[in-house]
mmJSON file of the N, C-alpha and C atoms, coordinates in Angstrom:
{"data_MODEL":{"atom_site":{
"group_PDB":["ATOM","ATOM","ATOM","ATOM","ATOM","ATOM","ATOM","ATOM","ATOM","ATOM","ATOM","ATOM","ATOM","ATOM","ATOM","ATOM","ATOM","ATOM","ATOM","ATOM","ATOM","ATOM","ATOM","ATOM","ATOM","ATOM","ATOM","ATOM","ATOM","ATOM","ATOM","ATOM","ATOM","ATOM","ATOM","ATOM","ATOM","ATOM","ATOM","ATOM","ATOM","ATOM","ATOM","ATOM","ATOM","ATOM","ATOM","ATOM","ATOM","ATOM","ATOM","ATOM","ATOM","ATOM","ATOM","ATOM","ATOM","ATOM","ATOM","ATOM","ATOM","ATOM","ATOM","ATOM","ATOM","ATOM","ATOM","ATOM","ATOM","ATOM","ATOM","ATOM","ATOM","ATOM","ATOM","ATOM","ATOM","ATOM","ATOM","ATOM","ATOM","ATOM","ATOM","ATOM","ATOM","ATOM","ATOM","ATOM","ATOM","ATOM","ATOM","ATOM","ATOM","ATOM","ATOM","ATOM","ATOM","ATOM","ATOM","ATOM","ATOM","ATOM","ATOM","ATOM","ATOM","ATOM","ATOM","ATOM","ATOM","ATOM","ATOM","ATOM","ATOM","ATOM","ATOM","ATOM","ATOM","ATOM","ATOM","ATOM","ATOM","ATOM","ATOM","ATOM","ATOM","ATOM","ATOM","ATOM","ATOM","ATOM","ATOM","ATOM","ATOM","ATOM","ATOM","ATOM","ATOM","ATOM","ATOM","ATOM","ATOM","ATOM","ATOM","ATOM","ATOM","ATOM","ATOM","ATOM","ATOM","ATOM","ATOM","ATOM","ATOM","ATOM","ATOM","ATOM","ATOM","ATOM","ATOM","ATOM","ATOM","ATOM"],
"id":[1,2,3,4,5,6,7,8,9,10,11,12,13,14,15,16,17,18,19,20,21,22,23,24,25,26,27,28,29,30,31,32,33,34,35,36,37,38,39,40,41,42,43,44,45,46,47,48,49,50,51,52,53,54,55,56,57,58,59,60,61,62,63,64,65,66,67,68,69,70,71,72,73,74,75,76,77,78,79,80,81,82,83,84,85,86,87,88,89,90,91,92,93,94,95,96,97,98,99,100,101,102,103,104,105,106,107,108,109,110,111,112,113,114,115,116,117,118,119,120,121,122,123,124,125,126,127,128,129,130,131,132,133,134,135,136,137,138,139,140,141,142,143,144,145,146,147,148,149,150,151,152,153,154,155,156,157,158,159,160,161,162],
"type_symbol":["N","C","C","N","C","C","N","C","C","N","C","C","N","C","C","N","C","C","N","C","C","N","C","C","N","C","C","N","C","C","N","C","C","N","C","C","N","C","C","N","C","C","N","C","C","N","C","C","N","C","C","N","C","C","N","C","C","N","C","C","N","C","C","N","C","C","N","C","C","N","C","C","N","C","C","N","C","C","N","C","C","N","C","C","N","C","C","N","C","C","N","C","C","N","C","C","N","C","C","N","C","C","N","C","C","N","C","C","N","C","C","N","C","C","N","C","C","N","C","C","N","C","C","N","C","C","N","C","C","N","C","C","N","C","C","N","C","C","N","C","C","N","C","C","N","C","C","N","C","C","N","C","C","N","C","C","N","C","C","N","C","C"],
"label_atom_id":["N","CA","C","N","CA","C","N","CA","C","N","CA","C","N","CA","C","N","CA","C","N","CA","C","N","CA","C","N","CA","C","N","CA","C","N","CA","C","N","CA","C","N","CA","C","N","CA","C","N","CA","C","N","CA","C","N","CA","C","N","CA","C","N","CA","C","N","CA","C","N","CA","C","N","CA","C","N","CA","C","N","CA","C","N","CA","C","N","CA","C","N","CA","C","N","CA","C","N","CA","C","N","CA","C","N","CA","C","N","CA","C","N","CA","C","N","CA","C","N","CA","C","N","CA","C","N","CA","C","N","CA","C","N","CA","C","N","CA","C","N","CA","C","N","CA","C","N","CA","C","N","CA","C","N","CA","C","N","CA","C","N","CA","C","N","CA","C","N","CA","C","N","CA","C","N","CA","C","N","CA","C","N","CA","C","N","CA","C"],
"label_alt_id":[null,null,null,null,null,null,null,null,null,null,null,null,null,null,null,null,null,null,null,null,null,null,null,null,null,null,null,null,null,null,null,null,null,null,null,null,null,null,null,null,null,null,null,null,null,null,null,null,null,null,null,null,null,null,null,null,null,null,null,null,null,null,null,null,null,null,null,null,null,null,null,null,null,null,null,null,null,null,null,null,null,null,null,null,null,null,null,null,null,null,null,null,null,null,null,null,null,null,null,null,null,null,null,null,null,null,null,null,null,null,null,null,null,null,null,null,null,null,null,null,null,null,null,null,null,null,null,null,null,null,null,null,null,null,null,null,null,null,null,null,null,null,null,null,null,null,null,null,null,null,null,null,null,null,null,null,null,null,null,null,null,null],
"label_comp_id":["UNK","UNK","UNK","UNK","UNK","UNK","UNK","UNK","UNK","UNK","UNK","UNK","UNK","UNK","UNK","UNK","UNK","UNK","UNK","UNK","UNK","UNK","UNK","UNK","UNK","UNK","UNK","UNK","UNK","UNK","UNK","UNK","UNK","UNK","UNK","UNK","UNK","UNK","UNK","UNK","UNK","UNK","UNK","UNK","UNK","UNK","UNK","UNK","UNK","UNK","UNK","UNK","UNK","UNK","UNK","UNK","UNK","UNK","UNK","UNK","UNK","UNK","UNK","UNK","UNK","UNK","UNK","UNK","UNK","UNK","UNK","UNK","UNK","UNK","UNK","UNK","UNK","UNK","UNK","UNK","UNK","UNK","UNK","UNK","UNK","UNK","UNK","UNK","UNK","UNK","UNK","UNK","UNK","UNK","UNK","UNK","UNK","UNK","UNK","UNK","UNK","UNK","UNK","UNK","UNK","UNK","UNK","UNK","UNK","UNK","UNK","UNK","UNK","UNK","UNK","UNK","UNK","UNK","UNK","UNK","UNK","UNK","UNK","UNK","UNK","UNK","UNK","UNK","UNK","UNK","UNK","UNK","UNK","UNK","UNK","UNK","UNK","UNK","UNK","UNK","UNK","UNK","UNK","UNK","UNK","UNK","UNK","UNK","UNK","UNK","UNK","UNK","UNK","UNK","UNK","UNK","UNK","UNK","UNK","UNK","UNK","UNK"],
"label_asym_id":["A","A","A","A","A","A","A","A","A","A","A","A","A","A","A","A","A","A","A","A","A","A","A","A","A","A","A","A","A","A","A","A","A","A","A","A","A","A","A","A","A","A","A","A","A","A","A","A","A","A","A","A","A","A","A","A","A","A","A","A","A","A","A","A","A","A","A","A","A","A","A","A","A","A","A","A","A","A","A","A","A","A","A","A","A","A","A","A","A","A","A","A","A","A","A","A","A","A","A","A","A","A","A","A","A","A","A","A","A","A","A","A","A","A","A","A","A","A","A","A","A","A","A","A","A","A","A","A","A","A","A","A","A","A","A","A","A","A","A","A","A","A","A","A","A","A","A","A","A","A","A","A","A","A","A","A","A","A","A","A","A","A"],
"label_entity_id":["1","1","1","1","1","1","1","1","1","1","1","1","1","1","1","1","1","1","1","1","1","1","1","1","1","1","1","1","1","1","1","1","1","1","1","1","1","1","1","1","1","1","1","1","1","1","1","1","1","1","1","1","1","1","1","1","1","1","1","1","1","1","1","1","1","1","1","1","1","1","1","1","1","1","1","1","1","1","1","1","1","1","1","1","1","1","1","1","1","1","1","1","1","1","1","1","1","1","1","1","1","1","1","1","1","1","1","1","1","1","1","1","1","1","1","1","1","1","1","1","1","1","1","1","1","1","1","1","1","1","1","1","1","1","1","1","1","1","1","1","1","1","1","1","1","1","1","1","1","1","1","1","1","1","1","1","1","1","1","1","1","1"],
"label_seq_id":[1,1,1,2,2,2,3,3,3,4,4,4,5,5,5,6,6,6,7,7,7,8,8,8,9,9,9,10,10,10,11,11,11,12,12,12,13,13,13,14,14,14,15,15,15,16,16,16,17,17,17,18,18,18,19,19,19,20,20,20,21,21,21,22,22,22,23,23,23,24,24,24,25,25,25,26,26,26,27,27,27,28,28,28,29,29,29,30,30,30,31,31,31,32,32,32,33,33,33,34,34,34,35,35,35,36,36,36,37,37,37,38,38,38,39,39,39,40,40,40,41,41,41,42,42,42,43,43,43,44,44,44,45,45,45,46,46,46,47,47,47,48,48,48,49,49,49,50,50,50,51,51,51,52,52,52,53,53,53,54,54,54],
"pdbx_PDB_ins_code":[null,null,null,null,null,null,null,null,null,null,null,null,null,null,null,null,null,null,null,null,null,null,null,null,null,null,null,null,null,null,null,null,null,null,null,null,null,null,null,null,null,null,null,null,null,null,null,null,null,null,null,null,null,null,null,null,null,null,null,null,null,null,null,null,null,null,null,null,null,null,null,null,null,null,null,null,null,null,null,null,null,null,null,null,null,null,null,null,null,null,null,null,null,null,null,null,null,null,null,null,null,null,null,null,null,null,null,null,null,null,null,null,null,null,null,null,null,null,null,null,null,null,null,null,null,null,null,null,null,null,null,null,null,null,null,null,null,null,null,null,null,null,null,null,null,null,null,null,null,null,null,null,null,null,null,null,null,null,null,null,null,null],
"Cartn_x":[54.37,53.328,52.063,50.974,49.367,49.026,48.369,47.273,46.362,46.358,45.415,44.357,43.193,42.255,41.231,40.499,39.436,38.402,37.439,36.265,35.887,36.744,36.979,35.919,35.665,34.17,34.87,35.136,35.934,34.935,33.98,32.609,31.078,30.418,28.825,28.376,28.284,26.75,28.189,29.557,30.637,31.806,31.444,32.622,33.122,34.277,35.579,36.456,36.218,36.973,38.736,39.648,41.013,41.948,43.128,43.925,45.474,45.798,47.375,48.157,49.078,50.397,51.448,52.236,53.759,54.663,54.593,55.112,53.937,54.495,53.781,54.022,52.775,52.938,53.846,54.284,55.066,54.27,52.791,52.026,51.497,52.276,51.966,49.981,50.099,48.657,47.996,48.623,47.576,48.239,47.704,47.722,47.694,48.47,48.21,47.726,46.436,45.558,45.64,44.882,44.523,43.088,42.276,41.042,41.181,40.093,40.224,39.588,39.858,39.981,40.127,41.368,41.658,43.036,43.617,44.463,45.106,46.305,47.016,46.476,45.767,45.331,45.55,45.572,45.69,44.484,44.372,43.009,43.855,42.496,43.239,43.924,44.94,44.852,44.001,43.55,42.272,41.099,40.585,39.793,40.081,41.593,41.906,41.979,42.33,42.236,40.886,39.488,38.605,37.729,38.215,37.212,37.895,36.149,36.737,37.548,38.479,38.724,37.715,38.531,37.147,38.062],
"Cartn_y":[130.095,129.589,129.399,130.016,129.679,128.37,128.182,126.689,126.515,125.577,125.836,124.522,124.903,124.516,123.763,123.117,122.383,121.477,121.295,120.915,119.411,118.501,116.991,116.11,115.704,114.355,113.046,112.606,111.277,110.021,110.282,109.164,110.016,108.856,109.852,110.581,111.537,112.467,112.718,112.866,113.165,114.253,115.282,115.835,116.775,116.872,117.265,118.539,119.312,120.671,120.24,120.195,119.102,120.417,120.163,121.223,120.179,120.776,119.922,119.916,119.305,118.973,119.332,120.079,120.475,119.14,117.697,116.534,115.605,115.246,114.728,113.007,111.955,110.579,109.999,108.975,108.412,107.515,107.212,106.565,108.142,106.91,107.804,108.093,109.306,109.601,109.314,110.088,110.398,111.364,112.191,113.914,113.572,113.871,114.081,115.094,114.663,116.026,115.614,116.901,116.75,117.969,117.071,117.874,117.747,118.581,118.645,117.7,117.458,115.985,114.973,114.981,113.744,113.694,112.264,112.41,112.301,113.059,113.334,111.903,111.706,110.659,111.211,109.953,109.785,110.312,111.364,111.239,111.407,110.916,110.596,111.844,111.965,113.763,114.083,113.102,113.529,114.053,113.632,114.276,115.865,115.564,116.835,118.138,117.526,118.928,118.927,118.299,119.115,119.066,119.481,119.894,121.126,121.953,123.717,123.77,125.067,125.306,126.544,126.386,126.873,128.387],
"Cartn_z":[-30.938,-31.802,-30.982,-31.075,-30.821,-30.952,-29.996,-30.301,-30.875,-31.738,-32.565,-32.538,-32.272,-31.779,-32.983,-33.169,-33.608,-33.074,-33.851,-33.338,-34.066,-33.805,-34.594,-34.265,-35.619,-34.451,-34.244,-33.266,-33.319,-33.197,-33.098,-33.887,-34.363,-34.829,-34.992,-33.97,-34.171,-32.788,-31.867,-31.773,-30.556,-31.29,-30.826,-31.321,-30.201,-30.126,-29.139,-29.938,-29.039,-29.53,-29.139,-30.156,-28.861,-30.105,-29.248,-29.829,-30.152,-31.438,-31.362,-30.472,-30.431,-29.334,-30.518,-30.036,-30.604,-30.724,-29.925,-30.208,-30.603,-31.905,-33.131,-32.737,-32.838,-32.725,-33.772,-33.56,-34.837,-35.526,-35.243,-36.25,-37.531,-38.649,-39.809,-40.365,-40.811,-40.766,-39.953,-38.568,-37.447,-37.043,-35.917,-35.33,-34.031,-32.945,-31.219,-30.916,-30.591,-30.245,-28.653,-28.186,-26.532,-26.393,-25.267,-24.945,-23.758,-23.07,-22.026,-21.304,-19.544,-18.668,-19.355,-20.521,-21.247,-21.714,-21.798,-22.003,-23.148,-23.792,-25.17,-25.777,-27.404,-27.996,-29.379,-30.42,-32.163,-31.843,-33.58,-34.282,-36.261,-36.943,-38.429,-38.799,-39.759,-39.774,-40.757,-41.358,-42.28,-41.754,-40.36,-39.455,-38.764,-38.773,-38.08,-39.153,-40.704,-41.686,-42.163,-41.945,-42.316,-41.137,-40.042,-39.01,-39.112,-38.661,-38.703,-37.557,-37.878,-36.503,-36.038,-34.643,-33.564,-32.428],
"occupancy":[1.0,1.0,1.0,1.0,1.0,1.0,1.0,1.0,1.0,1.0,1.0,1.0,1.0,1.0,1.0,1.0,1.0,1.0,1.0,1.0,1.0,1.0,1.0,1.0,1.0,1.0,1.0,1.0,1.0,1.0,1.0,1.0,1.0,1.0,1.0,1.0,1.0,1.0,1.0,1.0,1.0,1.0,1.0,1.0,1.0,1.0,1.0,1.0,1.0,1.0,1.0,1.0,1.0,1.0,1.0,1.0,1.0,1.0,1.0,1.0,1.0,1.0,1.0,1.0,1.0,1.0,1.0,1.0,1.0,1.0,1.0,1.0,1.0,1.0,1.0,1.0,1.0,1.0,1.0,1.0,1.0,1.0,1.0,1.0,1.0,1.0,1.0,1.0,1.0,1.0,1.0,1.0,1.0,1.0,1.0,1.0,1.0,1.0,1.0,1.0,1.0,1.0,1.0,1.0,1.0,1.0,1.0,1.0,1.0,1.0,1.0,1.0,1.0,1.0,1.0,1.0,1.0,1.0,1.0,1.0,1.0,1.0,1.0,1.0,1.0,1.0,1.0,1.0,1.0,1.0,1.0,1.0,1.0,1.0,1.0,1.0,1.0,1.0,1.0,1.0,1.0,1.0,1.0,1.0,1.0,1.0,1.0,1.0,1.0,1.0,1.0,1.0,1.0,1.0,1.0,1.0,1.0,1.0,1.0,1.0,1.0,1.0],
"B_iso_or_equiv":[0.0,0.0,0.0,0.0,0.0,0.0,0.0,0.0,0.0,0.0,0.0,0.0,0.0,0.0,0.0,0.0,0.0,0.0,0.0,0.0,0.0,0.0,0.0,0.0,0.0,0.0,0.0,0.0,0.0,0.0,0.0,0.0,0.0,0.0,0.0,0.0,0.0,0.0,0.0,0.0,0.0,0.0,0.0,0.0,0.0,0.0,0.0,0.0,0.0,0.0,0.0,0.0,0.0,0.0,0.0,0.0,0.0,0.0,0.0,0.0,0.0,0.0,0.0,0.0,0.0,0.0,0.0,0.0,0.0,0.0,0.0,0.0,0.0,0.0,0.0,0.0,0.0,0.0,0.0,0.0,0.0,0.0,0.0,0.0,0.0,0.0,0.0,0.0,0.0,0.0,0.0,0.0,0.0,0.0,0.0,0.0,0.0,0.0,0.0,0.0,0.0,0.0,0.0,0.0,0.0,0.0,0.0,0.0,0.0,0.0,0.0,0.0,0.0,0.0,0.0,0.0,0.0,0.0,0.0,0.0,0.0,0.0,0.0,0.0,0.0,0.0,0.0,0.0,0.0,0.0,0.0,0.0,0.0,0.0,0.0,0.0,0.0,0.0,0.0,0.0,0.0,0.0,0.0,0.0,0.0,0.0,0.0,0.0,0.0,0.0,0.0,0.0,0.0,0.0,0.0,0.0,0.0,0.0,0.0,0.0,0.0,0.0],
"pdbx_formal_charge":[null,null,null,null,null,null,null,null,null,null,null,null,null,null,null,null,null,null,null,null,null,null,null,null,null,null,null,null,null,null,null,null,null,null,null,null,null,null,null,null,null,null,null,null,null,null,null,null,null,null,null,null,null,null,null,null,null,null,null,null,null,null,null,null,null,null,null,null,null,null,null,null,null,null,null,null,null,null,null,null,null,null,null,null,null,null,null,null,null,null,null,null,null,null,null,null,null,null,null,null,null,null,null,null,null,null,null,null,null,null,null,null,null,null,null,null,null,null,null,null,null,null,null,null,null,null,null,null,null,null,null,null,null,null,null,null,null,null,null,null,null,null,null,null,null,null,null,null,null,null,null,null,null,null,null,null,null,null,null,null,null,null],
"auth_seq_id":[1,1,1,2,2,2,3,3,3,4,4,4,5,5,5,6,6,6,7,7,7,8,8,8,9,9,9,10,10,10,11,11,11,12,12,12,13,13,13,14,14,14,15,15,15,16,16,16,17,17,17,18,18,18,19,19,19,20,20,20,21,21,21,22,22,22,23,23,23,24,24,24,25,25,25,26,26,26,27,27,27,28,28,28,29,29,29,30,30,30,31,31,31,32,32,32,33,33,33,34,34,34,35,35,35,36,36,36,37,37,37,38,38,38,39,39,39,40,40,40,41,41,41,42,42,42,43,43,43,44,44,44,45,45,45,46,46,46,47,47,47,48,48,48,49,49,49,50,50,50,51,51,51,52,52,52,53,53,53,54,54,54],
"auth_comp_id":["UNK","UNK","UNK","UNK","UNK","UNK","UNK","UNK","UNK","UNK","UNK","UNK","UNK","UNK","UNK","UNK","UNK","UNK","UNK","UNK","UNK","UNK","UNK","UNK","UNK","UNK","UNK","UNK","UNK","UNK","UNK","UNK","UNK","UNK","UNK","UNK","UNK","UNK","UNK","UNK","UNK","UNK","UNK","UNK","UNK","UNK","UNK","UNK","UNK","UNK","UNK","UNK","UNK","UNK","UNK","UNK","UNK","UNK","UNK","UNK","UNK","UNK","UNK","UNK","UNK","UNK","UNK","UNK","UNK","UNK","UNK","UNK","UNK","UNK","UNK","UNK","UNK","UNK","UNK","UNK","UNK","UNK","UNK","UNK","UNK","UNK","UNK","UNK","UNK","UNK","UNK","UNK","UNK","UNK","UNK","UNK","UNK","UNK","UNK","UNK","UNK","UNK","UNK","UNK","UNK","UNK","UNK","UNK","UNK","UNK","UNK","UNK","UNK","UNK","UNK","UNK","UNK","UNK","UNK","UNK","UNK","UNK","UNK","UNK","UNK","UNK","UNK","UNK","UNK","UNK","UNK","UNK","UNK","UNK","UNK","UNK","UNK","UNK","UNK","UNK","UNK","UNK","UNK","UNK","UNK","UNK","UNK","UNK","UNK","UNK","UNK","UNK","UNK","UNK","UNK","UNK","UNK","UNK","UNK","UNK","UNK","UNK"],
"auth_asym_id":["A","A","A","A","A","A","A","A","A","A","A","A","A","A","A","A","A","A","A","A","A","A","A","A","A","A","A","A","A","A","A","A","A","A","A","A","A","A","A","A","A","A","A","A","A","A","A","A","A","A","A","A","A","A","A","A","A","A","A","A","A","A","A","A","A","A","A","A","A","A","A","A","A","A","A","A","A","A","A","A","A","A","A","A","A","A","A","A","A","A","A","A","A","A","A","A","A","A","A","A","A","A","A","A","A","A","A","A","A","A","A","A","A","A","A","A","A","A","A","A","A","A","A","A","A","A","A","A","A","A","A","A","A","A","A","A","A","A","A","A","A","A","A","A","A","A","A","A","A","A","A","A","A","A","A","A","A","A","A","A","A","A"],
"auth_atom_id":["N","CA","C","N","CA","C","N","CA","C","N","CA","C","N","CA","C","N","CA","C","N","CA","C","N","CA","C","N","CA","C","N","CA","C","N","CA","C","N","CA","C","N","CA","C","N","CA","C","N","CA","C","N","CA","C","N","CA","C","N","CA","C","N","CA","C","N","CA","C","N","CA","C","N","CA","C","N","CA","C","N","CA","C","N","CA","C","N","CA","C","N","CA","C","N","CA","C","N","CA","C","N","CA","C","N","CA","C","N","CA","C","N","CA","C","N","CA","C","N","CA","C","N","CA","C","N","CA","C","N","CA","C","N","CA","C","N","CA","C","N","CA","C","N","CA","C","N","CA","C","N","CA","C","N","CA","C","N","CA","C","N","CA","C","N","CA","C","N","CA","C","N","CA","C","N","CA","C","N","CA","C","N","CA","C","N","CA","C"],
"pdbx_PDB_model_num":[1,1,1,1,1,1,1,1,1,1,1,1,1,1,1,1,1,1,1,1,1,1,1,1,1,1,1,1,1,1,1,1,1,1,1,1,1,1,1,1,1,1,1,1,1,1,1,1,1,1,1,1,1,1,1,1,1,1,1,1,1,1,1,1,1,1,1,1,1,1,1,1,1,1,1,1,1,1,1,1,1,1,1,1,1,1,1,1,1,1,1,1,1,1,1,1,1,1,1,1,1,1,1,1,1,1,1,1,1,1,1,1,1,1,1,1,1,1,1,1,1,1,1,1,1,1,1,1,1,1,1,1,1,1,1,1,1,1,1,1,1,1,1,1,1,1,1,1,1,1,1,1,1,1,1,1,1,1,1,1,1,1]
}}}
C-alpha cells in the first residue's frame, strides 16, 4: 500500500504536508499522521478528509 500524503492545516496560516501511519490511534475521531522532523501526532479526521491530497 502507498502513502498517502496530504496537506492538513493544523491551525490558521500552518499547514503540514504529514502522511498517514498504517497504526491507527485509539482516540476515536482522530488520524496518526506523521511529518517530517516530527514526531507521529493526532490530527481530527475531519481535517484529514478535506485536506487535498498532495
Amino acid at each position: 500500500m502507498a502513502s498517502e500524503y496530504r496537506s492538513v492545516t493544523v491551525a490558521p496560516g500552518h499547514t503540514l504536508r504529514v502522511r498517514k501511519l498504517p497504526k491507527q490511534t485509539d482516540r476515536p475521531g482522530f488520524v496518526r499522521v506523521e511529518a517530517r522532523h516530527r514526531p507521529p501526532f493526532d490530527v481530527k479526521a475531519s481535517l484529514w478528509n478535506e485536506a487535498p491530497i498532495v
